[in-house]
N, C-alpha and C positions, 0 to 999 in steps of 0.2 A: 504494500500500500504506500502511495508516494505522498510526502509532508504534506500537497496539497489537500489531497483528498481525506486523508486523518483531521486535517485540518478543520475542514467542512463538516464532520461527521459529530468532531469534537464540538464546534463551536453551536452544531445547530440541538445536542443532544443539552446544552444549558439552557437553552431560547424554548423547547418545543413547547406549541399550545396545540392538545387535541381536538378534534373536532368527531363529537361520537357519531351525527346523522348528515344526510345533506341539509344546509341551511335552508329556508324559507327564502323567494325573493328578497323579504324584505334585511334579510342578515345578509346582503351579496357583500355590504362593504366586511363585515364580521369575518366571514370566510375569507375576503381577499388578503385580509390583515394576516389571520391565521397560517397564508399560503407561504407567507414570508419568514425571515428572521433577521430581525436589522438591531444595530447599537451603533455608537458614536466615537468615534476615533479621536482616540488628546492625542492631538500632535502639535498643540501650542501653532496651530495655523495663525498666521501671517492677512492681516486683513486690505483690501476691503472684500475681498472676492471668496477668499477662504477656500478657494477650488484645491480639490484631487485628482485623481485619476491614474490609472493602471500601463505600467513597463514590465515587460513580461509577467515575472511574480512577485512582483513589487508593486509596492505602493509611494507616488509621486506627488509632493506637494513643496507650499513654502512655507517658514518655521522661521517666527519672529526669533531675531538676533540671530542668524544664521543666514549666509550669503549663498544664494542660486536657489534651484532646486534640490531637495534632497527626496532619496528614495529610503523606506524601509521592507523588507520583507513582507509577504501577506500573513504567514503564520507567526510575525513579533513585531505588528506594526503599536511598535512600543518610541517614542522620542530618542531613548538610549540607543537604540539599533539605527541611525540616520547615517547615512555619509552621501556624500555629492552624488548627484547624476552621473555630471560630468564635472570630471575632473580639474577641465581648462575652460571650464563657461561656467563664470561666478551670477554672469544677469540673472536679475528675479523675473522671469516673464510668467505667464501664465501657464501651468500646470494643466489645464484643460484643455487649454489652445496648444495643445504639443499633437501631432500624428505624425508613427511613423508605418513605413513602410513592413511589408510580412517578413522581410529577413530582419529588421532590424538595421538594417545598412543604412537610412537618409529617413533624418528627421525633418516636419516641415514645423515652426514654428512662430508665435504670434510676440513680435519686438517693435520695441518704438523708434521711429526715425525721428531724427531733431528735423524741423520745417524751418527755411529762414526767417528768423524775426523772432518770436515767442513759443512758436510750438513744436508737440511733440505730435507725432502720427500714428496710429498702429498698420504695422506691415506686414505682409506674410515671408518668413524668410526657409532656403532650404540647406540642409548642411548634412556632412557625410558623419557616420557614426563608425567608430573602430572601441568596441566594447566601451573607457570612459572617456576615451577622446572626441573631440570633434575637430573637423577641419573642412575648409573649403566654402563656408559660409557666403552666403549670396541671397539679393533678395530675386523674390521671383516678377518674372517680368510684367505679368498684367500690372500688378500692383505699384508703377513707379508713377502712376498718375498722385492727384491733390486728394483720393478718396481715401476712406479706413479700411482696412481687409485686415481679418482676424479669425481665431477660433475655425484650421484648416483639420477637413477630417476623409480621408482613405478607405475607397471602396477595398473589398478584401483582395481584388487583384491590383490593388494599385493604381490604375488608371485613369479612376477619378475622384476628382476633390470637389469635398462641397465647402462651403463657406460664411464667413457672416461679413457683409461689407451694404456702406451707403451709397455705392455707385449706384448712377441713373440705368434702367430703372427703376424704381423703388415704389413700395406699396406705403411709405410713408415713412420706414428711421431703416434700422438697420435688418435685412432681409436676407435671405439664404441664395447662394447663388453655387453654378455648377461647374466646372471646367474640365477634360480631357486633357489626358496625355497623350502626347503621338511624335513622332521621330523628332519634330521639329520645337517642342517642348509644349508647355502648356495654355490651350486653348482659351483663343475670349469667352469669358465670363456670360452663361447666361441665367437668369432670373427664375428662379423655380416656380414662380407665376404668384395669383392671388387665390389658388386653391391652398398652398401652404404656409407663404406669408400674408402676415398682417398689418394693421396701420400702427402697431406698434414695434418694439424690435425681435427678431429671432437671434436665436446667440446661442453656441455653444452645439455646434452639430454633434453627432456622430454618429456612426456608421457600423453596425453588428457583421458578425459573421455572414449572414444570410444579406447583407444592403439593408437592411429594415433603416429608416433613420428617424432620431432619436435628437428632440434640440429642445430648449426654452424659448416659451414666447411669455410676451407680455401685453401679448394685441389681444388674442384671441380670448372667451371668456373663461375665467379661470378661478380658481380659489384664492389666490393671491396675485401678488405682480406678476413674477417668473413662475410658473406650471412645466413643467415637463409632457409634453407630445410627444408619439409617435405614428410614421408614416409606413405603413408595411409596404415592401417591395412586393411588387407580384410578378416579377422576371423582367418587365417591359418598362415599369416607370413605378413611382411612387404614390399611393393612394392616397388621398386625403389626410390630416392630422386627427390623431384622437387622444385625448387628453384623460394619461393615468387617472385613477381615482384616486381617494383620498387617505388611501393607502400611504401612496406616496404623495401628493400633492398635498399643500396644507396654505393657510393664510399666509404664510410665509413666502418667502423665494425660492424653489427648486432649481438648481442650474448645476450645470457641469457633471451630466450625466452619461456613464459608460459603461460597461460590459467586460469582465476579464474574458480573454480567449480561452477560457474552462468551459463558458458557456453558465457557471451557475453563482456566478458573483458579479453584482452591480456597485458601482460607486457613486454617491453625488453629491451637494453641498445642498444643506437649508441655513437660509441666513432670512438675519432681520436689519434693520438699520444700523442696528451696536455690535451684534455679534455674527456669528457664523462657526457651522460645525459641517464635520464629513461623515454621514450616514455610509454605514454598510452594511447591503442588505443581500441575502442569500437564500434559496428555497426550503420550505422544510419539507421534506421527504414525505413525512407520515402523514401529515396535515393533506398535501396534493394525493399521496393514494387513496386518504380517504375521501377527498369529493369524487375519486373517480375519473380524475385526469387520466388521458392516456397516457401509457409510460413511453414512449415515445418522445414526447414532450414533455414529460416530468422534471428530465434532469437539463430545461433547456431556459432560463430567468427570463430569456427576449421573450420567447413564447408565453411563457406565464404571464408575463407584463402587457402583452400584448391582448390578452383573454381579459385581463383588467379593467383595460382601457374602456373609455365610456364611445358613445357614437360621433362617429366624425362632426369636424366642426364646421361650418360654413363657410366657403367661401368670401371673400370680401369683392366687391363688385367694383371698386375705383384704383386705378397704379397709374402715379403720376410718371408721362411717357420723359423720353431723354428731351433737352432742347438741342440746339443744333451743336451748340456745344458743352461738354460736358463738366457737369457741377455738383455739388456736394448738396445734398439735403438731410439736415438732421430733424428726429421729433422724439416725443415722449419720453417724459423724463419719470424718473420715478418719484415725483414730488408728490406729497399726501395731499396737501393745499398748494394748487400749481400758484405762481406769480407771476402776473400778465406784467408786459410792459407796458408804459403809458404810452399811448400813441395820437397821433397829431394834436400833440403840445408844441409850439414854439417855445425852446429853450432858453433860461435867461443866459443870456452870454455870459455873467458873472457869477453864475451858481455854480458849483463842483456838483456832480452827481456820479454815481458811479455804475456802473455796469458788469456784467457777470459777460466776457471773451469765451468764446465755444468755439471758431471754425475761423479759418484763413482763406483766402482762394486770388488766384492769380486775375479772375477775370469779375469785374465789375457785377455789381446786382444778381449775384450768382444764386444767395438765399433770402428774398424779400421775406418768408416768414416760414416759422417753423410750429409741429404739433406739438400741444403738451398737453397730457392726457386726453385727448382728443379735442382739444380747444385750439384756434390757430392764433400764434402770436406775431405781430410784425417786429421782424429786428433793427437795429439801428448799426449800418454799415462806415467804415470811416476808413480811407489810404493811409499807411503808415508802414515806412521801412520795406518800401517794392512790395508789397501785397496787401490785397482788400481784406481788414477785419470785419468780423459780425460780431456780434454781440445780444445778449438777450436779458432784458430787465432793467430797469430804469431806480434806483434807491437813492436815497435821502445822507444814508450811513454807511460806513465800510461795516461795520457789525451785520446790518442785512442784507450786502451785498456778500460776506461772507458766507451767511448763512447757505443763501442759495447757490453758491460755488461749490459747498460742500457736496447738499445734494445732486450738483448735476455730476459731479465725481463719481458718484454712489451710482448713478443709472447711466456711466458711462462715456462720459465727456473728462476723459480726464488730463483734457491739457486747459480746464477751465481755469480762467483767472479770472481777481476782480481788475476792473482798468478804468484809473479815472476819468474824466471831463471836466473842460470849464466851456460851457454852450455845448457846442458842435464840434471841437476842438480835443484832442489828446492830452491831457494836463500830466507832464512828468514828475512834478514835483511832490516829491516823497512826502512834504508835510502835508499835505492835503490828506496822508493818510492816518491822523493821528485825531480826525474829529471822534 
């Protein structure tokens, strides 16, 4: 019996809860609970994201006061047991946003480019793996445009990548998108349509054994912001999204969900505004022979999860098309009480007021306005240092302009900053910031 599978036997014979009859409809969530075996991993996670996720039989995340990634075993994912990924790559990127390849030889992952002037970008980058080494690091080509591409995940032969990026175009923030491999490298990006994204953003693909795939939305209706969806493959394309039950899904955030290649261990993160933790959850055996699962599917968590899942979700009926040229559109933030900007106000030219910075772009009036929580707000654009800022929100104080930087960090914007004015104008000076 190999450490894995002792492993599972062991961990699930402390968890089990039986189930003596078949439930009643109305016990379906009862049973589904019952199907699983999940607890919570201290690993001193590293916030705002608190993501996980699986390298071979390991477990991958980041760990406050500790540089890069570190991995632990699945059978001692204890803090004591951590050492580096990789050995020669200290960056803290995201943990969830890592795919590699079925040999293990080329990881594709999600790092920030500096943009000139103030910001930082998320990129999709690819690099060769030699067990803790890496080398050869390069970003990939779609993505050396002005847009964010992030969170890259690997059909099981490789071939293709799906993605989360705000390239046009877009069903409203950040949406899932597809690309091919072929001699000549990797294929334009195309938009997995408005059957599985939403006016909100999708984030954090991935991609099971069978293609099934498996992301967060925060569009579609959910129990909380982030819900975990999934899309079964049926050989030819991806069906609709159906949204786990509340099994897994909870008022909370569900994101950065995956699959070990055992087939019967899932990882994912539930976070709230303050915290965040990494659920691990695993089949129980006895529980699924007793409703009568086929064993076929017994020992398979996609499958299980997938029988979970409640009925496909609706489509969304409007995707803002490309314009002639290509531009950045952001929305939906995850603010509980969103903050509109004031709009056509004439500014008094000697008031400082300050603004919460989200997006850069080379070409003029690129984002007159952006979603937030399904509300549309107009931004306030302004030239500075060779490229057009935007901006969103209009305050009084550096304190509520802070406030709302924070948030929009938290749902994603994270090269926000606050940035003054005096009228219409860029005010640099530092004491403005000490009302």
């Amino acid at each position: 019996m190999g450490v894995f599978t002792s492993y599972l036997l062991h961990f699930a014979s402390l968890f089990f809860m039986a189930s003596p009859m078949p439930p009643s409809a109305d016990e379906d969530t009862l049973q589904h609970e019952a199907w699983l075996v999940t607890d919570t991993l201290d690993l001193h996670l590293a916030g705002p994201s608190y993501e996980v996720s699986f390298f071979m039989d390991g477990i991958i995340f980041l760990s406050t006061g500790q540089e890069g990634i570190g991995i632990v075993p699945l059978d001692q994912a204890l803090l004591s047991k951590r050492r580096p990924l990789f050995s020669n790559d200290p960056k803290p990127y995201s943990p969830a946003g890592i795919a590699f390849t079925s040999d293990q030889g080329t990881c594709y992952s999600t790092r920030y480019v500096e943009i000139p002037g103030e910001f930082r970008m998320e990129k999709i980058f690819g690099m060769s793996v030699d067990s803790s080494l890496t080398s050869g690091l390069h970003q990939i080509s779609f993505t050396l445009d002005s847009c964010r591409y992030l969170h890259p995940a690997l059909t099981s032969d490789d071939s293709v990548m799906v993605f989360s990026s705000d390239r046009l175009p877009t069903s409203g923030g950040l949406d899932l998108f597809v690309t091919r491999l072929s001699s000549t490298g990797w294929s334009l990006p195309v938009n997995l349509g408005p059957s599985i994204n939403s006016n909100g953003h999708e984030l954090y693909p991935f991609l099971d054994h069978l293609n099934n795939l498996w992301f967060s939305s925060s569009g579609h209706s959910g129990y909380g912001n982030y819900d975990i969806y999934v899309c079964h493959f049926n050989g030819q394309e991806w069906e609709r999204p159906r949204k786990l039950d509340s099994a897994i899904n909870t008022s909370m955030d569900e994101i950065g969900f995956s699959i070990h290649r055992g087939g019967q261990l899932a990882l994912f993160t539930r976070r709230s505004l303050s915290e965040g933790m990494a659920i691990r959850t695993l089949i129980n055996e006895t529980a699924i022979h007793q409703a009568g699962i086929e064993e076929s599917l017994a020992g398979d968590i996609s499958m299980i999860l997938q029988n979970m899942a409640e009925s496909p979700v609706d489509p969304i009926t409007k995707v803002t098309p490309p314009p002639e040229t290509e531009a950045l559109v952001k929305a939906d933030t995850l603010l509980e009480k969103p903050i509109a900007a004031k709009q056509d106000v004439a500014p008094d030219p000697q008031k400082v007021i300050f603004r919460v910075q989200i997006l850069s772009n080379a070409n003029a009036s690129s984002t007159p306005s952006v979603v937030i929580e399904g509300e549309h707000h107009s931004t306030f654009e302004y030239y500075y240092k060779g490229a057009y800022r935007i901006t969103v929100g209009e305050f009084e104080t550096v304190q509520a302009a802070n406030s709302f930087r924070l948030q929009c960090r938290r749902a994603g914007f994270s090269q926000a900053f606050v940035a003054a004015f005096r009228g219409e104008k860029r005010e640099t000076d530092p004491s403005v910031f000490k009302n």
